[in-house]
N, C-alpha and C positions, 0 to 999 in steps of 0.2 A: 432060251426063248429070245426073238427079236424085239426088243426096245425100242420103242417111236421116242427118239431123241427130240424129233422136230417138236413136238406139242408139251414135252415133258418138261415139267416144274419142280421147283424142293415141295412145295403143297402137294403136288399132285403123288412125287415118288413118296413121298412118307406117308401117305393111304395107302398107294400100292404094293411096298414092303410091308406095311403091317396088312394087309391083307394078304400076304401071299402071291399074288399075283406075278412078282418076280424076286428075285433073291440080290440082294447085296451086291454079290459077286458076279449076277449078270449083271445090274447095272454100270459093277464098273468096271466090267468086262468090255461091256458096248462104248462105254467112254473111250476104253484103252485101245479099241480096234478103229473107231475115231481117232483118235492120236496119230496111230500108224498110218494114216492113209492120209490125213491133212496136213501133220507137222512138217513136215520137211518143204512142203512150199510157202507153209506160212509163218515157221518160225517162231511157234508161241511159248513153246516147253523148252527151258533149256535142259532142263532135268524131268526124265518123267522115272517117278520114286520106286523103286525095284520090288516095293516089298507092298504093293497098294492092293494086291489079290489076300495077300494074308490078313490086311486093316478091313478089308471088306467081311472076307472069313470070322475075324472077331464079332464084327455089326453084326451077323446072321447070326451070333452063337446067344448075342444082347435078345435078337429079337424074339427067337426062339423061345427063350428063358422068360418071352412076356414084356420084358422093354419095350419102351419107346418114347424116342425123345425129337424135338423136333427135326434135328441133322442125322439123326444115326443110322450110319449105311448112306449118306450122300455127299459123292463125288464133288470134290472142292479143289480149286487153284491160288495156288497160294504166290502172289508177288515176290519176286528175287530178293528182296533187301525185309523178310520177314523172317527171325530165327525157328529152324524148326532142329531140335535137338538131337547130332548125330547125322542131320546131313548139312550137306553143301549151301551153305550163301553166298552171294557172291556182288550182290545189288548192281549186276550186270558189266562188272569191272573184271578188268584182270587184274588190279590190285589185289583182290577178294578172290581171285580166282577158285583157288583149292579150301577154300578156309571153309571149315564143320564148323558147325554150331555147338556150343555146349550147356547151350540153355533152351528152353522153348519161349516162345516172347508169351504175355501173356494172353493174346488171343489165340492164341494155339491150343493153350493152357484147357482154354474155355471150351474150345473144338471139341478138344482131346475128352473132353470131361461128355460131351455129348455124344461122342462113337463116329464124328465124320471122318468119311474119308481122304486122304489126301493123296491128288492124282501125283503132283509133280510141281514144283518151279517154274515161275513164268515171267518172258523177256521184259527189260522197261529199261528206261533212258538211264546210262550209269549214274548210282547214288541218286536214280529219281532227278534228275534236273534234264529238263525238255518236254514237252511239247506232242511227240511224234515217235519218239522210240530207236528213231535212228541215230540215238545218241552210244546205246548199247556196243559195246563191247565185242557182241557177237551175234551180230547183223541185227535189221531192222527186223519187225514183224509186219507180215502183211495183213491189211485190211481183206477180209473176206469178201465184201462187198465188192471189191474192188482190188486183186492182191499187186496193183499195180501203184495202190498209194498207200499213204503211210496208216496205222491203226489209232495216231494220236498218241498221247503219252501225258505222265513217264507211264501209266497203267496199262498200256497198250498190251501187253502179252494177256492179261488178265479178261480186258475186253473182248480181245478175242477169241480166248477161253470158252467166256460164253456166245456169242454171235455163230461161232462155226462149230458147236453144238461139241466143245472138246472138255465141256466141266457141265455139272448144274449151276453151280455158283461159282464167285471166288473173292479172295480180300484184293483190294491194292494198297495206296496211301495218296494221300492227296495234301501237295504241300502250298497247290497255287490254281487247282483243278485238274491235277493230276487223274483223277477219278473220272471227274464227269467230263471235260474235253474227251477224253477214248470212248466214253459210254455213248455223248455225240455221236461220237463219227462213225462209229459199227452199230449207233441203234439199238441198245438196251437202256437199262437202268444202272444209274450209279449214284451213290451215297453218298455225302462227306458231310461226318456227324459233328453235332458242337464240339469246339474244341475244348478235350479233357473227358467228353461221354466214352470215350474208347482210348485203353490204355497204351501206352506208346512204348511201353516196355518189351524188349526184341524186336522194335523198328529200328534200322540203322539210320541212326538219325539224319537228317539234310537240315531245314530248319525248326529247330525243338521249340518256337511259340506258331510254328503254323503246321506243323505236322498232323493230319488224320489216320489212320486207317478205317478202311469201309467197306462196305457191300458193292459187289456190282454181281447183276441178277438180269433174269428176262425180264420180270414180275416186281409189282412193288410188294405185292405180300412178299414174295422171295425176301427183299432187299429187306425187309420188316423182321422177317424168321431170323437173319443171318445178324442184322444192330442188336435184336435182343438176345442172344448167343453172346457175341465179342462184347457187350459193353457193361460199366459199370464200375464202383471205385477201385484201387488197385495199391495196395499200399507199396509194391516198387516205382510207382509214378504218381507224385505230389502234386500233380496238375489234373489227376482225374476228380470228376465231379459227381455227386448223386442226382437222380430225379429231385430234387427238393433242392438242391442247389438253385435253379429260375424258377420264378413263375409262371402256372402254366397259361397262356395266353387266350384271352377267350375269343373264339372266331365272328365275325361279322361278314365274312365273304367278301371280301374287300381285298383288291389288288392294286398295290402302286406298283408304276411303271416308269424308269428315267428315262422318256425317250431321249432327251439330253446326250446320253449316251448311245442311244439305240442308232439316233439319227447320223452320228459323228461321221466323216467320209472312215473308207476301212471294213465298213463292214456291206459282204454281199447283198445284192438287191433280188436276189431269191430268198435269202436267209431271211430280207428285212418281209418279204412277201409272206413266208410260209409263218411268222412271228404276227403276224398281223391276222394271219386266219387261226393261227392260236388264241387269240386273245379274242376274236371273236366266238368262239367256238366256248370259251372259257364264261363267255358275258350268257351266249344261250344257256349256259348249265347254273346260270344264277348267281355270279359272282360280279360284283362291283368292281370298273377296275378308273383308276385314276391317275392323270399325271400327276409324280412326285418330285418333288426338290432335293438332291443331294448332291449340292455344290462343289462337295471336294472328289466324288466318286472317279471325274475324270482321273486324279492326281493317284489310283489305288495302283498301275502299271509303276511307277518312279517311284513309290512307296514298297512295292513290294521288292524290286529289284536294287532296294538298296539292305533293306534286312535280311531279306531272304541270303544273299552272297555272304553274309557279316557273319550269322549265324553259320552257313557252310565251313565257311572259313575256319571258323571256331571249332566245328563239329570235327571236320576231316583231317585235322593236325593230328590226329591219335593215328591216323592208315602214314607211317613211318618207317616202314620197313622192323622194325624191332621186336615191336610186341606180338604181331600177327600178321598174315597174308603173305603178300610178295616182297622179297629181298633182295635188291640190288648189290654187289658189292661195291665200292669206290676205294680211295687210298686212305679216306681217314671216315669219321664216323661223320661229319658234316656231307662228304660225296657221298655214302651210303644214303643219307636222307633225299638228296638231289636224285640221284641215278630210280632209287625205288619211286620215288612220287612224279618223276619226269619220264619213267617208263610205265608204269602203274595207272595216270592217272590219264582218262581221254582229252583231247580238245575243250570241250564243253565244260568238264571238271575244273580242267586248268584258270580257265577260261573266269568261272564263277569264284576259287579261290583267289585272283586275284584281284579281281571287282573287291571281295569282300574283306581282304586284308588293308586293301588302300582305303575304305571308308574308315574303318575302324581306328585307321592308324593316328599315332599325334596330330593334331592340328586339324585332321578332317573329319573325327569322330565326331564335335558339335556341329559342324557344317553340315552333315551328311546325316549318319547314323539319327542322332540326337534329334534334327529335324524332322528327319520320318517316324519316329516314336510319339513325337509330338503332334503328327499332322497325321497319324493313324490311330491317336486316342480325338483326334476332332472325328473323325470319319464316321470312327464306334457310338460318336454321340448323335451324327446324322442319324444313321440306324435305327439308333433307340428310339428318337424323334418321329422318324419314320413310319413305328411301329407301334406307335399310339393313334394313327390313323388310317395304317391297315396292318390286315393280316401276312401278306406277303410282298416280296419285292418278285416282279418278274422282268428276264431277259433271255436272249438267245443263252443256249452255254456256248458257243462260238461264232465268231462273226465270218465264217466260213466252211466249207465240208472240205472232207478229208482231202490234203493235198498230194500228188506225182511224190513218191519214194526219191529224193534228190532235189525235188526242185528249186528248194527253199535254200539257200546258201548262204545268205543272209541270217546270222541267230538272232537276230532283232525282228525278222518278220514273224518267225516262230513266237518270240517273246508277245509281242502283239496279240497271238491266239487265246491269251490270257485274259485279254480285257475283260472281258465278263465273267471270269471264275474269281478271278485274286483277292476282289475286296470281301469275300466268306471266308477266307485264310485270316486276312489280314484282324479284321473283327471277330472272328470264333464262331461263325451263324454256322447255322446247317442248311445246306445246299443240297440240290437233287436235281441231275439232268433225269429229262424221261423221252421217249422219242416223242416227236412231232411233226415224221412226214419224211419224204425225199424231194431233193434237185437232182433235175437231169442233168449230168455234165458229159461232154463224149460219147452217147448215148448208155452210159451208165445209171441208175438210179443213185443216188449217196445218200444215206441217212442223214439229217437233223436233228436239232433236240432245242427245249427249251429247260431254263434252273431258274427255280422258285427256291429264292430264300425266306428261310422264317425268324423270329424270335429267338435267342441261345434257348436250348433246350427244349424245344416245340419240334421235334422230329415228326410226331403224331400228326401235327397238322399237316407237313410236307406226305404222309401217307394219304391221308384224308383227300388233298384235291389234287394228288399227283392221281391215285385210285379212279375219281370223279369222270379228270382230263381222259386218262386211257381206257377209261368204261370195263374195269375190273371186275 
């Protein structure tokens, strides 16, 4: 049977598989003939999984038998730098190239445990550092909307997984708004939960105090079905947290807004237009909203971009030719290190391990390092401050739509597209772009979005008035 891809939800497909109305394996049959017909101009799958007609085959054998569980039998995209046991990772490097997984990370774990399907592996900035996606290894992904600009990043394969109807769902990671900047720019939803509600275990890691993994979905129930799937404590990672780890926050519909930042030159004067009919839109549905004070917010860019490289730095010193991936030969075992990491590793990579070895290093570790740890536990106290007088912080999740594949040549003007994701990394909040509209640019329409942050551990509330906002 033909599958209406276009209206179809995880909500909507787990009624209609347990009704019968279509089976498993047309589902993800209709996905897979999807794939074949967009991929190759858009560039979202670097791998799509050989064996996803038989994971489907199992779901139908689940449902038959009376199963059913909220994923099982739905078609999912799983980010390049996520372990799935037995096939290829590669976190968009040819470092990583050929390199199997031998474990499943544990969101996989949790999948696996529910009967989803996995289509295939999907494109993002190598080792997740960028913006846009065209940091990859092996080529950019195109924006659907537009397959003339970029999809955003590093989740950009993921994003547009969903947007050009090539998954129902799929995971990314979000190290700085990796998640929600692509969710922006192709117009879905995306997730990035408190840091530690979702296990990080089989993330290859970029920075291990700001790393997420999370949903990105049409729908915010979607985006709800798929947190309570992947999350919860995990005894291979001592940084996950229970529900009873925060308190839960009690809502008064109250919105603070920095326009401090909102206003700063940098950000588009559509973006600031279409933000400002959000917030009206937001006050009709009954929500208080007020200017807030968070004096250091501007400093969360120079904060992030000094931990964020320290942590890479740290993390990426194991991709050495020796234990795993690509090997270089040289004449002695110090050129083997050189040759494999200076052919292995992209521009961008190079680029951020050396940022983040020269902070760390003698003499500039207090300067540097030491300062922004200090000036990012001030931030976290803003926040908290914050969040005794409302319930949410709101801003664009970019101060731009989706850029010209190329244009940007400058990696500081990419860094900038950060500004409004970095300080939920930096602090551990949960963040949620949702769309909010288009700008016309070259007569194109672009998506927009706006990200409410909440309280650590108050995911629920960001369902509540993300839901509200897009009339669920």
């Amino acid at each position: 049977m033909k599958v209406d891809l276009d209206s179809l939800t995880i909500a909507k497909a787990r009624k209609m598989l347990d009704e019968k109305k279509f089976s498993a394996v047309e589902l993800a049959q209709s996905y897979l003939d999807e794939i074949e017909k967009k991929n190759k101009e858009l560039n979202v799958y670097l791998e799509v999984f050989g064996d996803v007609l038989e994971q489907a085959k199992a779901a139908d054998k689940l449902i038959s038998d009376g199963e059913s569980y909220p994923l099982l039998g739905i078609p999912l995209a799983i980010k390049d730098n996520i372990l799935l046991q037995g096939k290829k990772v590669s976190a968009a490097s040819k470092i990583l190239e050929n390199y199997v997984a031998t474990y499943d990370a544990t969101v996989i774990e949790k999948l696996k445990k529910q009967g989803a399907v996995f289509l295939g592996r999907t494109n993002c900035d190598e080792f997740a550092m960028g913006g846009s996606t065209e940091n990859s290894a092996f080529g950019p992904t195109r924006n659907s909307n537009d397959p003339s600009r970029v999809a955003g990043g590093s989740s950009g394969g993921s994003a547009v997984a969903i947007s050009a109807n090539l998954a129902l769902g799929a995971l990314g990671s979000d190290t700085g708004g990796s998640i929600r900047e692509p969710a922006s720019f192709c117009g879905i939803v995306g997730l990035k939960p408190t840091y530690g509600r979702v296990s990080r275990n089989g993330l290859i890691a970029m920075g291990s105090s700001l790393d997420c993994i999370g949903p990105m979905t049409k729908t915010i129930e979607d985006a709800e079905i798929i947190l309570n799937a992947i999350s919860g404590e995990d005894k291979e990672d001592s940084t996950t947290i229970t529900d009873l780890t925060y308190p839960k926050h009690k809502s008064n519909k109250s919105i603070g807004i920095p326009w401090n930042l909102i206003n700063q030159d940098g950000v588009d004067q559509k973006v600031k237009e279409n933000f400002k009919e959000s917030v009206k839109k937001l006050e009709s549905l009954g929500y208080k909203t007020k200017d807030i004070s968070l004096p250091n917010i501007g400093l969360g860019l120079a904060i992030y971009y000094i931990i964020m490289p320290a942590e890479a730095s740290s993390n990426l010193a194991r991709f050495d030719g020796v234990k795993y991936g690509l090997h270089v030969d040289g004449k002695d075992l110090l050129e083997d290190y050189l040759k494999t990491r200076g052919t292995g590793f992209g521009p961008e990579v190079r680029r951020r391990i050396l940022l983040g070895t020269y902070v760390l290093s003698s003499g500039y570790y207090d300067a540097y390092y030491g300062k922004a740890q200090t000036a990012r536990s001030i931030l976290r106290k803003e926040f908290d401050d914050a969040f005794k007088q409302v319930d949410f912080v709101l801003t664009p999740t970019a101060p731009v739509p989706a850029w010209k594949i190329g244009e940007k040549s400058d990696p500081l003007s990419i860094y900038l597209a950060d500004v409004f994701t970095i300080t939920a990394n930096i602090v551990g909040l949960p963040a949620i772009s949702v769309p909010s509209g288009t700008m016309e640019v070259l007569k194109k329409n672009l998506p927009l979005g706006i990200q409410f942050m909440a309280p650590h551990g108050n995911e629920e509330l960001l369902f509540e008035v993300s839901k509200k906002f897009l009339q669920e």
